[in-house]
C-alpha positions in Angstrom: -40.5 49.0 -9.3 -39.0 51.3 -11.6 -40.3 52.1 -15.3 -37.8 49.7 -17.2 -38.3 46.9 -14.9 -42.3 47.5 -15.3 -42.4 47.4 -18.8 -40.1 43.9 -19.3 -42.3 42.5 -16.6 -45.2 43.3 -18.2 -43.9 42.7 -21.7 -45.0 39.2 -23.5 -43.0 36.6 -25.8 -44.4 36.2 -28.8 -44.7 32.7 -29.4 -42.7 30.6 -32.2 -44.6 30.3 -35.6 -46.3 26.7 -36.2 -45.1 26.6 -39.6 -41.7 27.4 -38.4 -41.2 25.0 -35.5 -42.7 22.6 -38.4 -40.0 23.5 -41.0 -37.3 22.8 -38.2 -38.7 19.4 -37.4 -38.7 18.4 -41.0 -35.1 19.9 -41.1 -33.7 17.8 -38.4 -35.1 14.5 -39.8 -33.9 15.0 -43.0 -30.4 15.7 -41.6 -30.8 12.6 -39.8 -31.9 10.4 -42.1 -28.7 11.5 -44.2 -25.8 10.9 -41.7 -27.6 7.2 -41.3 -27.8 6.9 -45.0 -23.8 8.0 -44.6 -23.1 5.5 -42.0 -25.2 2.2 -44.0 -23.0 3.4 -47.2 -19.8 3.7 -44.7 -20.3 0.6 -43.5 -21.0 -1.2 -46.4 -18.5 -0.1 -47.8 -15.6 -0.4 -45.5 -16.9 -3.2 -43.2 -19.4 -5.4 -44.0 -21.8 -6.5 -46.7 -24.7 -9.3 -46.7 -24.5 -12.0 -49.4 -27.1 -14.9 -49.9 -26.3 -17.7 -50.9 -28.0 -19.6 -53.4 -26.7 -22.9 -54.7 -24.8 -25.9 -53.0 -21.4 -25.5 -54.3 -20.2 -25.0 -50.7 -21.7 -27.4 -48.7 -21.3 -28.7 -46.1 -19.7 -25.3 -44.7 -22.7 -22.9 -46.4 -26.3 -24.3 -47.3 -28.8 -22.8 -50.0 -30.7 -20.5 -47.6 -27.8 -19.4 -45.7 -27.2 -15.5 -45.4 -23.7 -13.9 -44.6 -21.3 -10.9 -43.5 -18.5 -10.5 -45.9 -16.0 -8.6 -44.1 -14.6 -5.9 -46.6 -11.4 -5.1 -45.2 -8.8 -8.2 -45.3 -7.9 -7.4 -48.9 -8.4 -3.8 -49.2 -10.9 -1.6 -51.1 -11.7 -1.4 -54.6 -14.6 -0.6 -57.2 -15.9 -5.0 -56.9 -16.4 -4.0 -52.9 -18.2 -0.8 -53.2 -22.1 -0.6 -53.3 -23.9 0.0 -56.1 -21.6 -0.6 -59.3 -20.1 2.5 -59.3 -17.8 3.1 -62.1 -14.3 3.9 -60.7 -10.6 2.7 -61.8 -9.6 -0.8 -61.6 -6.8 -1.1 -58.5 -6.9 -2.1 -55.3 -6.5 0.6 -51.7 -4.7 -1.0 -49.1 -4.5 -4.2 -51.3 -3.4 -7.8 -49.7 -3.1 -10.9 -51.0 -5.9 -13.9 -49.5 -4.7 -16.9 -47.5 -5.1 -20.1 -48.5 -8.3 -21.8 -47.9 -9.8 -18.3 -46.9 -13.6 -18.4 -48.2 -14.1 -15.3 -50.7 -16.1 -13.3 -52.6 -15.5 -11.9 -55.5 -16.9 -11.1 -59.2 -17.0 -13.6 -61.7 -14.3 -12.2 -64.4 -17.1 -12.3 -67.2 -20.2 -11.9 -66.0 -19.5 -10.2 -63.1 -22.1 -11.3 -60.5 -21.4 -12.4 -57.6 -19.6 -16.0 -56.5 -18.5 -17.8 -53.6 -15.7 -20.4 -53.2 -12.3 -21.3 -51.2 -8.8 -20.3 -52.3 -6.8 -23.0 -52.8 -4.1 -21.8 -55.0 -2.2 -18.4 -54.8 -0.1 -16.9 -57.1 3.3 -18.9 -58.5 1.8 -22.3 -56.9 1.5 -25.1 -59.1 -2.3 -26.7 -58.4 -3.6 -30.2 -60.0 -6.4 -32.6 -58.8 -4.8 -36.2 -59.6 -8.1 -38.9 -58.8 -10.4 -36.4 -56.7 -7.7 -35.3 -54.6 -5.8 -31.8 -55.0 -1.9 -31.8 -55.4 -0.4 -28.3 -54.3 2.8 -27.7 -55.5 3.7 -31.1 -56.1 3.0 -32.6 -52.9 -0.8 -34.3 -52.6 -3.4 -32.2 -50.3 -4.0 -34.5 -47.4 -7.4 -35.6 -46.9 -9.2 -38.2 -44.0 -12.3 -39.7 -44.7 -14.7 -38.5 -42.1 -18.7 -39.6 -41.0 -21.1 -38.9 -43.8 -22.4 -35.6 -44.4 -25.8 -36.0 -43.1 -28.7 -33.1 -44.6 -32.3 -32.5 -43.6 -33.9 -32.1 -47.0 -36.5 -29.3 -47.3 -38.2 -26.9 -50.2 -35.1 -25.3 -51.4 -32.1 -28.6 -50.3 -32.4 -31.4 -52.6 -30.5 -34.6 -52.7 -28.1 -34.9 -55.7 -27.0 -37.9 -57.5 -24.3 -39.2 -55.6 -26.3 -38.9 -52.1 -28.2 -41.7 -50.4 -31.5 -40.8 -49.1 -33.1 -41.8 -45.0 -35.1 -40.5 -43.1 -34.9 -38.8 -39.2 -37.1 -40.0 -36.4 -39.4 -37.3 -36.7 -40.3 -38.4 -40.4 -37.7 -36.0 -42.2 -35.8 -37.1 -45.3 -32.3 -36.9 -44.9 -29.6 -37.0 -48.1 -26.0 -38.2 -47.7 -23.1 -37.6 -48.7 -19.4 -39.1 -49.0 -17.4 -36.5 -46.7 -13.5 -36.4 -46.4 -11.5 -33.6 -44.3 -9.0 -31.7 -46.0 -5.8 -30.0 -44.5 -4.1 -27.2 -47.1 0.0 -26.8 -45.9 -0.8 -24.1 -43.3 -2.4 -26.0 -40.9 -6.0 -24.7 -42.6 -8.7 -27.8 -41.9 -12.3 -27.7 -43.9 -14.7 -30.4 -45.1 -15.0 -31.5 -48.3 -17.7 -33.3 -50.2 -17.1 -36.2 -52.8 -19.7 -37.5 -55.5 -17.3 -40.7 -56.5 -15.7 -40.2 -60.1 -16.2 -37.1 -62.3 -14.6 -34.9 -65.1 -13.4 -32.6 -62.1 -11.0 -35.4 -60.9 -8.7 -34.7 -62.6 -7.4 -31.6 -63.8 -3.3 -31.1 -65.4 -1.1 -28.6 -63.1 -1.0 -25.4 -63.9 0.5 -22.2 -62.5 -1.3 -19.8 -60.6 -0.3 -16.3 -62.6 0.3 -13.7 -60.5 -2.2 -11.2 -59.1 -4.4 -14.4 -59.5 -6.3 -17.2 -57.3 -7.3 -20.7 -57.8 -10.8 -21.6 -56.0 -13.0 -24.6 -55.6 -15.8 -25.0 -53.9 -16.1 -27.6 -50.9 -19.0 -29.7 -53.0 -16.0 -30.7 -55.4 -18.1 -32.6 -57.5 -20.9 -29.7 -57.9 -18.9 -26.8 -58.4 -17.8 -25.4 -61.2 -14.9 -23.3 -60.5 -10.8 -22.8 -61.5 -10.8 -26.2 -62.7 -12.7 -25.3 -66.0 -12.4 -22.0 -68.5 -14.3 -18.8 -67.3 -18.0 -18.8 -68.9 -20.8 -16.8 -68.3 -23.3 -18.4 -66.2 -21.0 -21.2 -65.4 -17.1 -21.9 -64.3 -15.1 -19.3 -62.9 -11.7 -20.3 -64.2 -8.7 -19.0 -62.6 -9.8 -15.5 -61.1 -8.0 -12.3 -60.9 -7.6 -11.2 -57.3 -8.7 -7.7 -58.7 -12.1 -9.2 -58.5 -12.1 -9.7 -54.9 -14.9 -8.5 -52.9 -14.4 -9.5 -49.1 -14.1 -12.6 -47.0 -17.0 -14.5 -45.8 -16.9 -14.5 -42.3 -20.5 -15.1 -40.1 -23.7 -16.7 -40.5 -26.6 -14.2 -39.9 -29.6 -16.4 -40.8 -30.7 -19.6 -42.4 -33.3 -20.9 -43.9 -34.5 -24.1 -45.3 -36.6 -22.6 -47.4 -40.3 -23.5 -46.5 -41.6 -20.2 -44.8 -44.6 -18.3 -46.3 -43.6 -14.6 -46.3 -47.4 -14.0 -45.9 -47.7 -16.1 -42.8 -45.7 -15.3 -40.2 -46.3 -18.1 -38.0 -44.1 -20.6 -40.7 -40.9 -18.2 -40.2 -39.8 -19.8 -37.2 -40.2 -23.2 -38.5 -38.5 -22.4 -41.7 -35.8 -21.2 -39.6 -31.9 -23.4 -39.1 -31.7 -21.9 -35.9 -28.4 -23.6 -35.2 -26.8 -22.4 -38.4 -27.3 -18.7 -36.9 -23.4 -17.5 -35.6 -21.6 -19.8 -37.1 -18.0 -18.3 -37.7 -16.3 -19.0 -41.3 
């Protein structure tokens, strides 16, 4: 063996420093944890976003207790579908116009949190509501009476004036309600809830301006939506499509309200298992 090969066979690596191979590990986790904190904030906002939902304005399609993606896509990107509030320009990226009877999203034009109802009404249609049912552009909405919409009462679904309360085999207490299907000119079906006679019955045409919508939520007769002035806290009125956040599309979880975060053995209970999926 010759002197050069000698002296790199007999030569020794000095091992990496602790303090460095610590510094890299702490490196790469921090690098990490900010492309996932990239791809949340991507996908929030450009795909989806979760929404609660906390009143019974849209039953029977979405209960108190129900969670949801809102797809953020089908009507484009503005500053109402971003994350956080963030103070950009008003306008609309790759804006498009909702269907009718799409379930949406959107800001309350006053106090801006955030509400959910059906679009009923797009821009240039003349909407009224002649004796509970809706008249769209002159012509009456058709609407079937249907079975009773039958709810398992539980700590955070009550039973409202208009419903009839029963009870389930098992013991539950059930509440009622008057239930009629409606179909919008498209072809669009979706169930409908009806109290009997209230101020919301009737409501004078008006036209939809443009770059506007008029919503109402599937509990007609607990909603308060287009068919009354914008208020804080209370009615929407007619709502500027500006104000759109995304369309509701998928149930993610339900629940009736009853777990104990602090016992874990009630979540499964608490649970509307069969509510988990379903498609808006």
């Amino acid at each position: 063996m010759d002197v050069k090969s000698q002296s790199l066979a007999n030569a020794t690596i000095a091992p990496v420093p602790a303090v460095s191979r610590e510094r890299d590990g702490w490196g790469s986790f921090a690098w990490f944890l900010v492309k996932l904190l990239a791809l949340v904030l991507a996908f929030r906002t450009l795909a989806f976003s979760p929404f609660s939902i906390p009143s019974e304005s849209m039953l029977p399609r979405l209960m108190n207790g129900d969670y949801l993606l809102a797809a953020k896509w089908p009507y484009g990107f503005s500053r109402q579908s971003l994350p956080f509030d963030l103070p950009l320009p008003d306008g609309r990226l790759f804006d498009r116009s909702p269907q009718r009877g799409d379930v949406v999203i959107f800001k309350h034009p006053i106090d801006g949190r955030d509400y959910i109802k059906r679009v009923i009404g797009l821009p240039g249609d003349n909407v009224a509501v002649v004796g509970s049912q809706v008249v769209l552009n002159g012509k009456p909405v058709p609407r079937e009476r249907i079975g009773d919409f039958k709810l398992t009462m539980s700590a955070n679904t009550g039973c409202a004036w208009a419903g009839q309360t029963g009870a389930l085999a098992n013991g539950s207490e059930t509440c009622s309600y008057v239930r009629y299907r409606e179909t919008l000119p498209s072809g669009k079906t979706y169930e409908v809830l009806d109290f009997g006679t209230t101020p919301g019955d009737n409501v004078a045409p008006v036209i939809v301006p443009d770059g506007a919508m008029f919503v109402m939520g599937d509990n007609r007769d607990n909603s308060r939506d287009s068919r009354w002035p914008a208020a804080a806290g209370d009615a929407v009125g007619i709502v500027p499509q500006r104000l759109l956040v995304g369309r509701a599309m998928l149930v993610v979880w339900s629940t009736d309200g009853s777990a104990d975060w602090v016992k874990p053995w009630t979540w499964g209970s608490a649970t509307r298992w069969d509510r988990i999926g379903e498609s808006l």
